[in-house]
N, C-alpha and C positions, 0 to 999 in steps of 0.2 A: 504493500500500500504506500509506494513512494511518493503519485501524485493521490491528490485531492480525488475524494469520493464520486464531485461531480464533474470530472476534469475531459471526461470520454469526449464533449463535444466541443474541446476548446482547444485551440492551435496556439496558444502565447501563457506562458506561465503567468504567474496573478504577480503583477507589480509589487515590490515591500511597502509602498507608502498604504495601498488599497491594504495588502494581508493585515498591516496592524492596524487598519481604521476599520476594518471587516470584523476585526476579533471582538469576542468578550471573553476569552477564558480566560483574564484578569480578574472579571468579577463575579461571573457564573459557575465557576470552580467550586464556589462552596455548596450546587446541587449535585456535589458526587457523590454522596450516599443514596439521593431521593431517585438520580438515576439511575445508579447500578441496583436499587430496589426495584423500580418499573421496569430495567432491564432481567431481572431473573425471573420475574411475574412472567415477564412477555415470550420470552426463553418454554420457560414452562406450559402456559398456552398453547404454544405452538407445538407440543409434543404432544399435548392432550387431543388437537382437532390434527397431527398427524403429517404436519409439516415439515417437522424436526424428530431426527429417533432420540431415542433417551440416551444413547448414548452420546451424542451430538449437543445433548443437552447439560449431562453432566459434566460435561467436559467446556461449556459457554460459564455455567456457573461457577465453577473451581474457578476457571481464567479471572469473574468479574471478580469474585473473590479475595482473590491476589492480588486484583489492581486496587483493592477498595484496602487491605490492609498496606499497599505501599505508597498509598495517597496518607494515608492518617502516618505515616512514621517520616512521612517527608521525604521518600524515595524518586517520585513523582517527578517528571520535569514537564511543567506545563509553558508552552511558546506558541508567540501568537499566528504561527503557518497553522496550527492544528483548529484553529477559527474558534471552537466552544467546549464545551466538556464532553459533547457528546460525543462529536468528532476524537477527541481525543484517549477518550475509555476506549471507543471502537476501536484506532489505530494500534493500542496497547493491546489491547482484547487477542490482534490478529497475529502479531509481534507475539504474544504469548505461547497462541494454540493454534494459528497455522489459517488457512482456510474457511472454516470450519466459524470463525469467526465472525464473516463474513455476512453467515446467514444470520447472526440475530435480528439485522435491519429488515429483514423480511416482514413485511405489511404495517411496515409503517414507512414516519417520516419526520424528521427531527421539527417537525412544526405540530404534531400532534406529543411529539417527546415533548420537549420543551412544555406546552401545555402541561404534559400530565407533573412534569418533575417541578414547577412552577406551587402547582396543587398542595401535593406532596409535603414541598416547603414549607408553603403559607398554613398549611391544616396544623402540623406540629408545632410553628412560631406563635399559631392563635392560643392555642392551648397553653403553650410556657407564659404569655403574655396576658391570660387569665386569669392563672395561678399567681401572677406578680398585680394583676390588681387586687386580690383575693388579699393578698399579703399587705396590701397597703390598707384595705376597707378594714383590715382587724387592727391595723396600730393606729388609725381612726378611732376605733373603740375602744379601744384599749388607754388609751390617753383622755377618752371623753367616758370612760367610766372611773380612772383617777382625779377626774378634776371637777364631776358634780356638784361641788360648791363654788364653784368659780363663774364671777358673775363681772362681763364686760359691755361696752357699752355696742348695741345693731347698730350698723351703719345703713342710712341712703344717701343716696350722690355723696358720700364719703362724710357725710356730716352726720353726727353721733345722732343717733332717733331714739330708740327705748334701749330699755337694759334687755340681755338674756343672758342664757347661762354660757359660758366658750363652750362646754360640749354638746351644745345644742348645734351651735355655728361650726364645731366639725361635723358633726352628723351632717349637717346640709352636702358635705365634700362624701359623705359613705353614700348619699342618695346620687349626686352622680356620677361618683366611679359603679351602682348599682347600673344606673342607665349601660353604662362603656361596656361592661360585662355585657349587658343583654344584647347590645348592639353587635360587638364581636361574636357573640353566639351564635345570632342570627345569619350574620355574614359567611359563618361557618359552614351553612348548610348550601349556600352556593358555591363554597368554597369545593363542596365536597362530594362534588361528579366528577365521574371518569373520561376522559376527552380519548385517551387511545385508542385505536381502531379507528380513527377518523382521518388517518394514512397525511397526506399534504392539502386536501382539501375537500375528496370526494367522495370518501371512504374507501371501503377494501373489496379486491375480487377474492379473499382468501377468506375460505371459512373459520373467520375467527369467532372466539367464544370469550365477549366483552364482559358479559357478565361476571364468569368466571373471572376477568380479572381485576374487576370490580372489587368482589366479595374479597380476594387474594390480597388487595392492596387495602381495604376498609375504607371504599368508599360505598356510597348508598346506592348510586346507581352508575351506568354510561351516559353519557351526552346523548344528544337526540337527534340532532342533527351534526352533518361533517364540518359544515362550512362556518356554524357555529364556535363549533371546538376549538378550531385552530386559532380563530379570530376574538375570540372573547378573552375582554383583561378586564370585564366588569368585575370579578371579584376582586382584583386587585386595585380596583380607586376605587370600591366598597369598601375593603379594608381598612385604605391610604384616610377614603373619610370618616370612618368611626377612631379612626388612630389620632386624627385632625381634632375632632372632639373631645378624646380623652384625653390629648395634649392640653386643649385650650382649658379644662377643668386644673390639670395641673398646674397650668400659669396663673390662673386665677390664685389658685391657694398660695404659690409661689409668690403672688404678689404681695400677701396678706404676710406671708412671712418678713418679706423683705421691709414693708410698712412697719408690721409690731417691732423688729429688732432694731429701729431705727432709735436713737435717744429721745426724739418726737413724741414717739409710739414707748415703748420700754416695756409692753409687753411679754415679752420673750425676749429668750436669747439659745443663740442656736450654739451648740458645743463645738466648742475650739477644734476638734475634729470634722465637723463639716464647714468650717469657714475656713478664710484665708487673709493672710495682712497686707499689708501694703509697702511696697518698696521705700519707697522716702518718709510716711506717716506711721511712726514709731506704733503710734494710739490706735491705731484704725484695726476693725473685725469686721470685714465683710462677708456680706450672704453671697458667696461666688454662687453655691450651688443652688439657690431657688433662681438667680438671675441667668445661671445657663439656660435651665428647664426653660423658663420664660423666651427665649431669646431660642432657644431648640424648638419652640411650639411653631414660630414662623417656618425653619427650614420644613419642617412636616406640611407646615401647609402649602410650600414651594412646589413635595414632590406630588401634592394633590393633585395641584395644576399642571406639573408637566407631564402626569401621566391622562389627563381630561385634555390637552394641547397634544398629545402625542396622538391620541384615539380621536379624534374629533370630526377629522374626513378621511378616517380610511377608508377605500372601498373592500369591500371582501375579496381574496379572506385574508391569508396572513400577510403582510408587506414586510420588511426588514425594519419599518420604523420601530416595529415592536418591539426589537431589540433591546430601544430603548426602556422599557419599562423595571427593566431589573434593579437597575443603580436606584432609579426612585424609591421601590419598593424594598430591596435591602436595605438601606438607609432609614426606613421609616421603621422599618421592626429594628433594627440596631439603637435609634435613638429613642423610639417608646422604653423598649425593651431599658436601658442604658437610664431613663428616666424616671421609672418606674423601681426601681434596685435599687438608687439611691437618696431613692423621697419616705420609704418607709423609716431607715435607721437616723435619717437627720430630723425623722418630726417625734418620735419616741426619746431620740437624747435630748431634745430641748428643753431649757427652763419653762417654768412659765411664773411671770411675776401677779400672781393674783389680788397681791393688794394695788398694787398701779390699774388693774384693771377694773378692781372695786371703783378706787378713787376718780377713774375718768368717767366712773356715771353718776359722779354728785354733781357735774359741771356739764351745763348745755339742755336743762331741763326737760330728762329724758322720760320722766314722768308725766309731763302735760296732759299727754290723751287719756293719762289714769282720771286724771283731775275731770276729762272733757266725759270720758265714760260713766266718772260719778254720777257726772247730775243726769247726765241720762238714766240709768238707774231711781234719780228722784222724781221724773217725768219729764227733763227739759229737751225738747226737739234735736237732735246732732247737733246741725248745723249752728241753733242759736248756743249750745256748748261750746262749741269748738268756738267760737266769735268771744264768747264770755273768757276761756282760758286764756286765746292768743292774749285777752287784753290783761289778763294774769301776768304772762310771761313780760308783757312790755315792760309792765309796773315792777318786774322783778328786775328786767335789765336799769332801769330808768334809777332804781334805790338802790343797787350791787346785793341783792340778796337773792337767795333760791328759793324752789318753790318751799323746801322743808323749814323757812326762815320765818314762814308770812305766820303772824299771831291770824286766829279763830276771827277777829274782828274786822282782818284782812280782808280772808277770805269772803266773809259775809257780805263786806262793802261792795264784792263784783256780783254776790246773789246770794239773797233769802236762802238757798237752795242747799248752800253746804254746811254741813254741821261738826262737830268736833270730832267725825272719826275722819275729817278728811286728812290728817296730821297721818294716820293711819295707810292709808291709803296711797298718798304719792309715796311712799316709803319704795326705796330701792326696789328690797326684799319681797314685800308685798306685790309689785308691778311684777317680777316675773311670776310669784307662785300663782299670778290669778290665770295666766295664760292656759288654763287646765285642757282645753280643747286641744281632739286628735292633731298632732303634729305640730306643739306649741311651747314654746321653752319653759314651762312648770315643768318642775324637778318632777314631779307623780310624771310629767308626762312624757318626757325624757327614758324615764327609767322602764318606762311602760317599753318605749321604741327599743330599745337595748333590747330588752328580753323580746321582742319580737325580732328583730337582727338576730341575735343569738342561733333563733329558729331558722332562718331564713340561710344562715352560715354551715349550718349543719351538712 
């Protein structure tokens, strides 16, 4: 096999600038196990409908065997005349055991390969990268079932609104890494048909037995159609965009981190083990690692778009642009993957300063709407509440006092309507535990959602 596989109807060898702008086995290399698996399946098939004798067979699988133990020890020399891995396992294969080699390519075509070893890939990256949000969603709980008494101030548009508990505000981060999970799930089951047998684009004259190699490789089913097969990278910018998602969930929190550590903020402080100093500023501890996350959530969503820019006008079925889609797509499970690893053990080592985050809800009168709720409660219409407090709040800015400043007489002077338990009532403490309703930061309610996670983790 000195030339090229497909070399029978060409008179000029392939230029060197073409051979290495042709290749990917720089970066497609790392499908040499999910291929020489599709190749022992496919190997085996074909002895079962009759193609191949078993001994022809035994002797393709020993070979892959061999090349797949001196790929993992680094024996391996991969160069870019051999164009991809597949080309390159095959070239090895024939180098090995002669002839005889030859025939594994029988009824297919590295455009239905590539497909299946693509699958392959993404089906067991989905799975480790489940398992790593599984791992994140329990040190979520795990840090918000230590810090049930800890009470900071909800933010909108970044400006402090009511008190809740902080592990109410990370449960919000385990509801949508719940989403990420369900969404990779899902994507899973598209992930997880079988394209082989659908040969280069038209399927096969050869009685093959798809199923069989279906079941053999643990997929659910074959493709449906040929032209489909070979041409479809929907699950791969399915994946690229629930990856895009569970990135942008990570930045957010990442954001949150970087705000509380800041002396601003003093909420937290993240362990000298996941920060980093600063070359000329003696004093300084940065959050490098919540600011990569944040700053790695755009590259994921670069390779969203160039793999929705790569697919956009292709015509059927496979084009060589597809090539393209690997770099995007490794890259996105390498940097999720890479993200995910090291967002569990930086938010488990962190401090957390609970009384700074007590103290930032006596200031910004995070109470008001307890006040505005009161009188509702006495029979006063929302709207005329909510009109009656704001003028509370002015009156408090206008004197430098809080709401828990104002005397009984204070109060009364804005309306007949409040009485002496309202002292009661804007109280910190009191404003979360009244939030008792499903999915609300009362401690009862809180602790409810835990033991329903608990369940749900199992």
């Amino acid at each position: 096999m000195a030339s090229k596989p497909w070399s029978g109807r060409f008179t000029e060898k392939t230029d060197k600038l073409v051979e290495e702008f042709n290749a990917s086995i720089s970066f497609d290399k790392r499908l040499y196990k999910h291929d020489i698996m599709g190749s022992i399946t496919h190997a085996r098939m074909l002895a079962k409908v009759g193609i191949l004798t078993k001994k022809e067979v035994d002797k393709i699988i020993s070979g892959l065997k061999a090349i797949e133990k001196e790929i993992v020890a680094g024996k391996f020399r991969f160069t870019p005349d051999l164009e991809d891995i597949h080309m390159a396992i095959e070239k090895r294969l024939i180098e090995k055991i002669g002839p005889v080699g030859g025939k594994l390519h029988t009824a297919r075509s590295r455009n239905d390969q590539v497909a299946l070893d693509v699958r392959l890939y993404l089906r067991d990256e989905i799975k480790e990268i489940q398992s790593l949000i599984r791992d994140l969603q329990k040190a979520l709980v795990n840090v918000a079932k230590k810090n049930l008494d800890c009470i900071m101030p909800g933010y909108t548009h970044l400006q402090r609104a009511q008190p809740i508990l902080f592990s109410h505000h990370l449960l919000a981060y385990y509801e949508m890494l719940k989403r990420d999970h369900e969404r990779i799930a899902d994507c899973l089951t598209r992930v997880n048909v079988m394209p082989l047998g659908a040969g280069a684009l038209a399927g096969s004259p050869y009685p093959l037995d798809r199923d069989f190699v279906a079941k053999e490789l643990g997929f659910a089913k074959p493709t449906d159609n040929s032209l489909d097969s070979v041409s479809d990278r929907d699950f791969c910018i399915e994946f690229c965009g629930a990856a895009s998602i569970l990135m942008m969930h990570l930045s957010r929190l990442s954001e949150e981190f970087i705000l509380w550590s800041s002396q601003e903020f003093g909420f937290i402080e993240l362990s000298d083990a996941f920060s980093t100093g600063s070359s000329i500023m003696p004093q300084k501890k940065n959050p490098d690692v919540p600011e990569l996350v944040r700053g790695k959530t755009g590259r994921v969503y670069g390779n969203l778009l160039s793999l929705l820019t790569t697919m956009k006008a292709l015509p059927l079925a496979y084009n060589k642009d597809m090539q393209e889609d690997k770099e995007a797509l490794f890259d996105t499970v390498d940097t999720v993957k890479d993200c995910l690893k090291v967002f569990s053990p930086m938010l488990t080592t962190m401090k957390i300063n609970k009384k700074k985050m007590l103290n930032a809800t006596k200031q910004g009168f995070l109470t008001a709407t307890d006040a505005a709720d009161y009188l509702v409660k006495k029979g006063v219409p929302f709207r005329e509440s909510h009109h009656i407090t704001g003028r509370v709040v002015a009156y408090c800015i206008k004197t430098s006092q809080g709401l828990e400043d104002l005397s009984i007489d204070e109060w009364r002077g804005f309306s007949k309507a409040f009485g002496k338990d309202i002292k009661e009532v804007i109280s910190v403490e009191a404003s979360v535990k009244s939030k008792k309703a499903k999915g609300g930061t009362a401690p009862e309610a809180v602790k409810r959602r835990l033991k329903e996670i608990e369940r749900e983790m199992r």
